[in-house]
C-alpha positions in Angstrom: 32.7 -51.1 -6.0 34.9 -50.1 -3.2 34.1 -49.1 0.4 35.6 -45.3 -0.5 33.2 -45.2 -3.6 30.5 -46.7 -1.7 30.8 -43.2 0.5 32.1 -41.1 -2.6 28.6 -42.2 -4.2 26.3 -41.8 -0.7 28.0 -37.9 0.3 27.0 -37.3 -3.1 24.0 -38.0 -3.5 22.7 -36.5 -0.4 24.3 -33.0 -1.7 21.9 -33.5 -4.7 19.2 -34.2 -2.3 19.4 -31.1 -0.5 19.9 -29.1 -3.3 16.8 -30.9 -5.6 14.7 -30.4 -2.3 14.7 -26.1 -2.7 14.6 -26.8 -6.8 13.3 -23.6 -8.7 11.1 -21.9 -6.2 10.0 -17.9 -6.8 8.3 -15.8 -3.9 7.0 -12.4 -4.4 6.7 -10.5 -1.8 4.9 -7.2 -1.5 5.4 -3.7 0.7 2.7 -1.0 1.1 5.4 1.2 2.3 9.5 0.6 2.9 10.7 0.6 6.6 12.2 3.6 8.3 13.5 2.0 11.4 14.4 -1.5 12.7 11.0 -1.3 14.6 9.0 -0.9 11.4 11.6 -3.9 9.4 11.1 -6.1 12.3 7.0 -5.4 12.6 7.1 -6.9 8.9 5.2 -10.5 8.7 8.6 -11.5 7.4 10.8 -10.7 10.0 10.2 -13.8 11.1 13.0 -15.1 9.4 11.5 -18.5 9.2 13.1 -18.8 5.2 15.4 -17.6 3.6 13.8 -15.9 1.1 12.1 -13.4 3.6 15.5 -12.4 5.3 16.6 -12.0 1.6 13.4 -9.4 0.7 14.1 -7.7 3.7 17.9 -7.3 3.2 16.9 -5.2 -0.4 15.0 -3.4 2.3 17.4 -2.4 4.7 20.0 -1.4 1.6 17.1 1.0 0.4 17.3 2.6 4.3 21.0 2.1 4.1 21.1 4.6 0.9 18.8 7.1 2.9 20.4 7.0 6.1 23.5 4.9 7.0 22.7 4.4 10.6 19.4 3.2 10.2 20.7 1.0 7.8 23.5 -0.7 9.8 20.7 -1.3 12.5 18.7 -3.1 10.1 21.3 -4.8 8.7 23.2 -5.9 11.7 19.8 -7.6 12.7 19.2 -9.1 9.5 23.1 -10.6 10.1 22.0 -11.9 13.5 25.0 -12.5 15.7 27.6 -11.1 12.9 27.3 -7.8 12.5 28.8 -5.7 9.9 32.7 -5.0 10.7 34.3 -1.7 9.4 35.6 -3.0 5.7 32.2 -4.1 5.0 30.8 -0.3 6.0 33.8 1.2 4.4 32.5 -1.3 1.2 28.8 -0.4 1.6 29.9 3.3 2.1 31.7 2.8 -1.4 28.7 1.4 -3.5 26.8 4.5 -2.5 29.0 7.1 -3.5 28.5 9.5 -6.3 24.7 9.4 -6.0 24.2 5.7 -6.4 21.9 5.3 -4.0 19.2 4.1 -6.9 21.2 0.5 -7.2 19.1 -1.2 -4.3 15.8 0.2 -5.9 16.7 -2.1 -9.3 15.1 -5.2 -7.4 11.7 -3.8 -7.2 9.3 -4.7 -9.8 8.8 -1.9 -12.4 12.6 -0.6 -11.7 14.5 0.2 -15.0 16.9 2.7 -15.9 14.2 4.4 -18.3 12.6 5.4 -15.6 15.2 6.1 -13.5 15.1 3.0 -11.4 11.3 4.2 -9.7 9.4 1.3 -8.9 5.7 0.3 -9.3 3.6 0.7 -5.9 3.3 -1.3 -4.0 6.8 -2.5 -3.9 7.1 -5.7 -5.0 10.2 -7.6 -4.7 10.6 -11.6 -6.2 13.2 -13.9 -5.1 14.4 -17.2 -6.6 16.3 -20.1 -6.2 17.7 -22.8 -8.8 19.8 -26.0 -8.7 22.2 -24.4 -6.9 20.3 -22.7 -4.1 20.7 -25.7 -1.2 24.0 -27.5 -2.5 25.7 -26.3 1.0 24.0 -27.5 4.1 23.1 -24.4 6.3 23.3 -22.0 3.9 20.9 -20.9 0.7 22.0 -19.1 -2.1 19.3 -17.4 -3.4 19.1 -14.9 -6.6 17.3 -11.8 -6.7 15.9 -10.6 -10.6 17.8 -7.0 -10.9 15.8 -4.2 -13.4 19.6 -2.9 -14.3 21.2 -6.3 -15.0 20.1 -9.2 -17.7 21.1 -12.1 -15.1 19.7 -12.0 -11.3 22.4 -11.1 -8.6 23.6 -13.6 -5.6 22.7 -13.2 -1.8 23.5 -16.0 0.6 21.6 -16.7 3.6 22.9 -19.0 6.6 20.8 -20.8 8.7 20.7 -20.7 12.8 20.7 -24.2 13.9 19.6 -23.3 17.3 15.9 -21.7 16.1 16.0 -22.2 12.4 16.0 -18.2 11.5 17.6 -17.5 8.5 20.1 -14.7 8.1 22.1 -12.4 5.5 25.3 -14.1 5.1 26.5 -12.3 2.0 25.2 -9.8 -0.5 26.1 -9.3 -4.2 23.5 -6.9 -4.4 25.6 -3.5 -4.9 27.3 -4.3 -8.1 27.1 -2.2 -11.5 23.9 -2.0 -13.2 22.7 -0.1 -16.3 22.9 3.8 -15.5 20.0 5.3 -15.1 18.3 7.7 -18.1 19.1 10.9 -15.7 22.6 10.3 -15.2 23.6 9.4 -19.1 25.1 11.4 -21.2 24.3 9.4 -24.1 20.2 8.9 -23.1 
């Protein structure tokens, strides 16, 4: 074996590592009541940020006050993003997913969500996010998936970590895409 594949072999297996090291992991996490300010978002025992899967649960939480009101929702957001906040096309994209009375699609990640019942979650909310084989397989960053009541296959949110403190933050969301329409809005229900 040469040196090269000596290295080929070692880089490769320490990606495995890392990404073998998160495995399949699920944490539920639980909300008497969703946050109507940053204050209330960042009072939450998971504002810490100290994993990623809290900044993940809280990111469905600031697109729920995003759909009620789109400048408390950029606050939160913009904190959840750290020291990148959210530039005009990502707005203009959010601003986009909302339209035409969507602003049901981040209420699909709570538990009891479904389009039958018009994407109403159970109380308390209850939100459970995963990882698999692919979660750690970039260093500083988690992929996570979040299990959606409008979709068959959980949806993608990546998280990048701060090397300076370890906090995790919202990197990117594919939390906004098509789901099952809800039994109000179909013409065919």
């Amino acid at each position: 074996m040469g040196i090269f594949d000596k290295l080929k072999t070692t880089l490769g297996q320490g990606v495995n590592t890392a990404a073998q090291s998160l495995g399949n992991k699920r944490e539920t996490f639980t909300f008497s009541a969703l946050p109507e300010s940053l204050h209330e978002l960042q009072a939450l025992p998971e504002a810490d940020l100290g994993n990623p899967f809290q900044t993940a649960a809280l990111t469905v939480l600031a697109l729920c006050a995003y759909a009620a009101d789109r400048n408390i929702g950029t606050e939160m957001l913009n904190w959840l993003r750290g020291p990148r906040p959210l530039n005009g096309q990502e707005i203009s994209f959010l601003n986009d997913r909302f339209r035409d009375g969507k602003t049901y699609l981040p209420f699909t990640y709570f538990a009891g969500s479904a389009p039958e019942n018009n994407y109403t979650p159970a109380q308390p909310y209850t939100i459970t996010v995963e990882s698999s084989h692919v979660s750690g397989e970039e260093p500083g960053y988690c992929k996570l998936f979040i299990p959606c009541g409008g979709a068959d296959a959980p949806r993608p949110i990546k998280l990048r970590q701060r090397g300076s403190d370890g906090k995790w933050f919202l990197w990117e969301q594919y939390l906004l895409t098509g789901v099952r329409t809800p039994k109000s809005a179909d013409p065919w229900a």
